[in-house]
Every structure is written in C-alpha cells, then in structure tokens.
ChimeraX commands (.cxc) that place a marker at each C-alpha (Angstrom):
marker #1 position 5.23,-12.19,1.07 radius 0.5
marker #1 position 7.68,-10.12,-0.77 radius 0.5
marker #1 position 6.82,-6.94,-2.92 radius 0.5
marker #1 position 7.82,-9.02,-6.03 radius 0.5
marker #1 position 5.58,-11.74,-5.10 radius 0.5
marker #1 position 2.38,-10.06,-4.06 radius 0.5
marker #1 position 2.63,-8.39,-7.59 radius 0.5
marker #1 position 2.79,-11.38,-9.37 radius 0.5
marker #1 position 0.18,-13.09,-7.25 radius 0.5
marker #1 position -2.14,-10.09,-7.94 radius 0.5
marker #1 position -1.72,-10.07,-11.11 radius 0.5
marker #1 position -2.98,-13.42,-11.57 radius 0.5
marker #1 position -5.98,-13.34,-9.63 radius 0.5
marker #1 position -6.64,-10.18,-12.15 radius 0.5
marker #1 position -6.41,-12.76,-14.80 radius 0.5
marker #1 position -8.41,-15.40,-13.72 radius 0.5
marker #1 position -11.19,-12.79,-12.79 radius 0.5
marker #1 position -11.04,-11.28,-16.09 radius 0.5
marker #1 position -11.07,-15.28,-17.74 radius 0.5
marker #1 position -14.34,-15.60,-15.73 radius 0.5
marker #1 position -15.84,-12.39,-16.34 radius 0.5
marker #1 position -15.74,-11.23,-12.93 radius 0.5
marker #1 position -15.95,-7.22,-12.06 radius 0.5
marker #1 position -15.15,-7.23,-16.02 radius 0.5
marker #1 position -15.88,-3.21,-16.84 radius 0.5
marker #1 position -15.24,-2.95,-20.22 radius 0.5
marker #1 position -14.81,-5.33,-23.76 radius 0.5
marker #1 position -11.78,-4.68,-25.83 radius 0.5
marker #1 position -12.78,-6.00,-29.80 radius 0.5
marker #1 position -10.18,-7.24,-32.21 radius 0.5
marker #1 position -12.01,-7.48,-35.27 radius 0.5
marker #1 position -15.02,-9.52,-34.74 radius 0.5
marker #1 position -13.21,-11.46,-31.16 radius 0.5
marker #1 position -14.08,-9.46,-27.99 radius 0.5
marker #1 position -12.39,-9.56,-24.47 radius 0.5
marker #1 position -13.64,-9.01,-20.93 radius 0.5
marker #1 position -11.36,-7.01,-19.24 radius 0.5
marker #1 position -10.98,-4.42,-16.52 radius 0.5
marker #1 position -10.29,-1.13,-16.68 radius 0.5
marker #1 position -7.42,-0.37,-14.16 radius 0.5
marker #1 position -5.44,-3.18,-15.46 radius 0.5
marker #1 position -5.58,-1.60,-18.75 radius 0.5
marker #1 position -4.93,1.67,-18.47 radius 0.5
marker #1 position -1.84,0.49,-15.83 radius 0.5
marker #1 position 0.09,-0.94,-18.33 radius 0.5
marker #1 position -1.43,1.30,-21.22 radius 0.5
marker #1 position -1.17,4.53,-21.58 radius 0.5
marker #1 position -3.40,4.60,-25.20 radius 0.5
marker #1 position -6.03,2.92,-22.79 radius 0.5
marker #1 position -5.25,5.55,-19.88 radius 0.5
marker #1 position -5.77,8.64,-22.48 radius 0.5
marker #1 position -9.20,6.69,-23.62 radius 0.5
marker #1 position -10.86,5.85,-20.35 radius 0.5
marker #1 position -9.76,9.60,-19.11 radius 0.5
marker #1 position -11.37,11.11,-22.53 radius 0.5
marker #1 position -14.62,8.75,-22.13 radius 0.5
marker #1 position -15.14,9.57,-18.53 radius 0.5
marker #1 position -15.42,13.14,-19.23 radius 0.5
marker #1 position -17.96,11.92,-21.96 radius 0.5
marker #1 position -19.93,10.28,-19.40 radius 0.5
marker #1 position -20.93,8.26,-22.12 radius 0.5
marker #1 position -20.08,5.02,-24.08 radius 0.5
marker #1 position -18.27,6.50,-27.42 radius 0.5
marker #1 position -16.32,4.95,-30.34 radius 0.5
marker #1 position -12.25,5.05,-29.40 radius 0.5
marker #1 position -12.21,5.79,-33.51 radius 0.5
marker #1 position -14.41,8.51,-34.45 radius 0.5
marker #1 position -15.16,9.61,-30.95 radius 0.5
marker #1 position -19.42,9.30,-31.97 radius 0.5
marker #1 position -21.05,9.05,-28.56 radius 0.5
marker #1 position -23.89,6.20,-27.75 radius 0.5
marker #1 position -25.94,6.20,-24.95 radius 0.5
marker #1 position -26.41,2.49,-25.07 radius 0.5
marker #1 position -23.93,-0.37,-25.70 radius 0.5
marker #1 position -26.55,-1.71,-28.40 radius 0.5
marker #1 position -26.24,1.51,-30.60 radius 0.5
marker #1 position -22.11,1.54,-30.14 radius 0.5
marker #1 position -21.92,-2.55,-31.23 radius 0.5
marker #1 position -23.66,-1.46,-33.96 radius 0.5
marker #1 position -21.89,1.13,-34.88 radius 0.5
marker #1 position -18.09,-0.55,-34.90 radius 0.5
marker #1 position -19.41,-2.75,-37.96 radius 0.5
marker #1 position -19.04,0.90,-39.58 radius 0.5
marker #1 position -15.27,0.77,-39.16 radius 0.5
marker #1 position -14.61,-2.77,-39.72 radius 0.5
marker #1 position -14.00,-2.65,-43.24 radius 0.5
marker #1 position -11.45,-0.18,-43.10 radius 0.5
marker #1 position -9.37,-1.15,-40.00 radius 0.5
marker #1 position -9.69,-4.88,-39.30 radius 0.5
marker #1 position -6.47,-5.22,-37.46 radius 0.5
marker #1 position -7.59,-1.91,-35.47 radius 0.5
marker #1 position -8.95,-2.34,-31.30 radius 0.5
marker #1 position -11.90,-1.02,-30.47 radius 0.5
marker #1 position -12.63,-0.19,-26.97 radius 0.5
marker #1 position -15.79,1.00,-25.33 radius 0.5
marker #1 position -16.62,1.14,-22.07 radius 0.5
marker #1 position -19.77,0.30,-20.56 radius 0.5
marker #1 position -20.53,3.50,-18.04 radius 0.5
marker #1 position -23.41,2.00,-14.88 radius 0.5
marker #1 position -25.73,4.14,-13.78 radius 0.5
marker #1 position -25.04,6.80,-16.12 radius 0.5
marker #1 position -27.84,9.61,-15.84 radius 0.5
marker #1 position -29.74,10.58,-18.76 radius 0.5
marker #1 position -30.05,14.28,-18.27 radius 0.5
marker #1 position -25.86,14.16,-18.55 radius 0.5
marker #1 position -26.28,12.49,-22.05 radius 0.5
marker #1 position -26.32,15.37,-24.74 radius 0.5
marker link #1:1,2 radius 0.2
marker link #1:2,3 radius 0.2
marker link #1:3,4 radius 0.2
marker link #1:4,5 radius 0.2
marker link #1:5,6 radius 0.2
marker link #1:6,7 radius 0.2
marker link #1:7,8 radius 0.2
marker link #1:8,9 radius 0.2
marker link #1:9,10 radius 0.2
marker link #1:10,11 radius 0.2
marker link #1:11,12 radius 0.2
marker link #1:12,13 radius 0.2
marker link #1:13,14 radius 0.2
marker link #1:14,15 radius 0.2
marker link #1:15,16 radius 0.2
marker link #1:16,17 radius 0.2
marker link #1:17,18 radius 0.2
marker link #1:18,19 radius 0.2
marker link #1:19,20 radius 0.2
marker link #1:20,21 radius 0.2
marker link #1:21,22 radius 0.2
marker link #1:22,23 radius 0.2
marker link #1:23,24 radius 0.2
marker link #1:24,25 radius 0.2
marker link #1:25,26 radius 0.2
marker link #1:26,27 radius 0.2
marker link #1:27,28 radius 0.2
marker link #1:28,29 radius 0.2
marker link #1:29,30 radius 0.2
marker link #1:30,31 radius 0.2
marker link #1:31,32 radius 0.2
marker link #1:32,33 radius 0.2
marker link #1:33,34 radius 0.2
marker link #1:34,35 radius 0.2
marker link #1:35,36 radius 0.2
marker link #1:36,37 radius 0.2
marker link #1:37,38 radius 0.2
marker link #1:38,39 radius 0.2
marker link #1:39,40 radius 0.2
marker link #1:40,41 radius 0.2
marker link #1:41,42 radius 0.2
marker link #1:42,43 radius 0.2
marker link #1:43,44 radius 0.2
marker link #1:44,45 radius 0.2
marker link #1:45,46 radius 0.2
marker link #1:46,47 radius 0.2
marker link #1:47,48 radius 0.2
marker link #1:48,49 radius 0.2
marker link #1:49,50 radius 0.2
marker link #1:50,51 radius 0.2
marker link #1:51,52 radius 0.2
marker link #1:52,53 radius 0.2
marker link #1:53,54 radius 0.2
marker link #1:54,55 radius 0.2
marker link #1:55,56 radius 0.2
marker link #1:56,57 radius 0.2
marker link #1:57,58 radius 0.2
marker link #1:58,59 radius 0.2
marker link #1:59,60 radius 0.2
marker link #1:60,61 radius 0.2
marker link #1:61,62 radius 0.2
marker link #1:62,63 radius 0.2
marker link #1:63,64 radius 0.2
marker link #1:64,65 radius 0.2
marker link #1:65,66 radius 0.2
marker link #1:66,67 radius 0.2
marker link #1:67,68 radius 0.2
marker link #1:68,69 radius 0.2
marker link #1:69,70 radius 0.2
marker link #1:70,71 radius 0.2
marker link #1:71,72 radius 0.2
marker link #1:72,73 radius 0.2
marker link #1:73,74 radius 0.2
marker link #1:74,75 radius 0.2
marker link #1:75,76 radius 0.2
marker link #1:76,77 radius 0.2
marker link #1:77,78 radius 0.2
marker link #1:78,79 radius 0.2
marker link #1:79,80 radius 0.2
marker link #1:80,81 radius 0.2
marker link #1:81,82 radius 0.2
marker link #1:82,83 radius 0.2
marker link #1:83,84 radius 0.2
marker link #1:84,85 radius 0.2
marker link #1:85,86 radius 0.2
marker link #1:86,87 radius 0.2
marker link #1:87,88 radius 0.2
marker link #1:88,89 radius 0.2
marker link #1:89,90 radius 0.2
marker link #1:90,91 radius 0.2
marker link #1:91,92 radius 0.2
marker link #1:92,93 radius 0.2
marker link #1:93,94 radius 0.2
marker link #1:94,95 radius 0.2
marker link #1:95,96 radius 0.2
marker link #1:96,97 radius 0.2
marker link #1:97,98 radius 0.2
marker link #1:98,99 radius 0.2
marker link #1:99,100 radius 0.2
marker link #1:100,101 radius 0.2
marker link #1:101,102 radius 0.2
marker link #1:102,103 radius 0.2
marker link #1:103,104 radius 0.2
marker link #1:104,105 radius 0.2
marker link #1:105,106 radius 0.2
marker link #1:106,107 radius 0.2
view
C-alpha cells in the first residue's frame, strides 16, 4: 500500500471510529450540537485545537476554551457554556474530558 493510500485509509477508519464513538476523547459543541471526536486528529489538522489541548493539559483540568474558568467535572463545565451561549452562538466550544485526573492536582 502506497504512502498516499495508507493515509487516506487511516483517515477513514478515524472517521468511522469517531461516527461510533469509539476512543472518542473529547466533544467539540457548536451551539447547542456536540461532536465526538479525538484529540490527535484535531489538533493534526488544527493548530487553534493544538494551542488548546497543549494549554488544557498543563491545566490538568477540564476548562472553558473561552474564558479559560477551570471545572473539575464535565457536569460543572456543560453547565457553564450555557453562560456564553448568548453572546457567541456561532462560537466552538471545546473541552476535554481529562481520565484519571488526581484531585490533589486540581487547585
């Protein structure tokens, strides 16, 4: 199989993973819609996504890609993007749900 190929056949196996939620690690919202979809993809082709999941990992904590407010659970974070709804409804909102994060870390 040629380099061309492979990538292409990769890259839809990526897809239909991401269609079924499989090994999913984070939900990108538009407006009230969310995606599955997973990280590395994202911040391949993306370098706003790339600055984001850098920033957050250093966080070690889910926070909002708009205020930068840090949540220690996805709950609180949901929540919270209602806040910023009215004011950017075309905007993404991107948060990233951290396993096995340990709560001493959290601030």
């Amino acid at each position: 199989m040629d380099v061309a190929s492979h990538s292409l056949f990769l890259l839809k196996q990526l897809n239909v993973q991401r269609e079924f939620g499989f090994l999913c690690d984070c939900t990108v919202a538009i407006g009230n819609v969310y995606f599955k979809a997973h990280r590395a993809v994202l911040a391949a082709f993306s370098n706003y996504f790339k600055m984001i999941f850098i920033h957050q990992s250093r966080l070690r904590k889910m926070a909002c890609a708009v205020c930068n407010q840090r949540f220690s659970q996805k709950s609180q974070l949901q929540e919270h993007m209602f806040a910023h709804a009215p004011v950017l409804m075309s905007s993404v909102f991107v948060y990233i749900e951290l396993w096995f994060v340990n709560i001493t870390e959290l601030d």
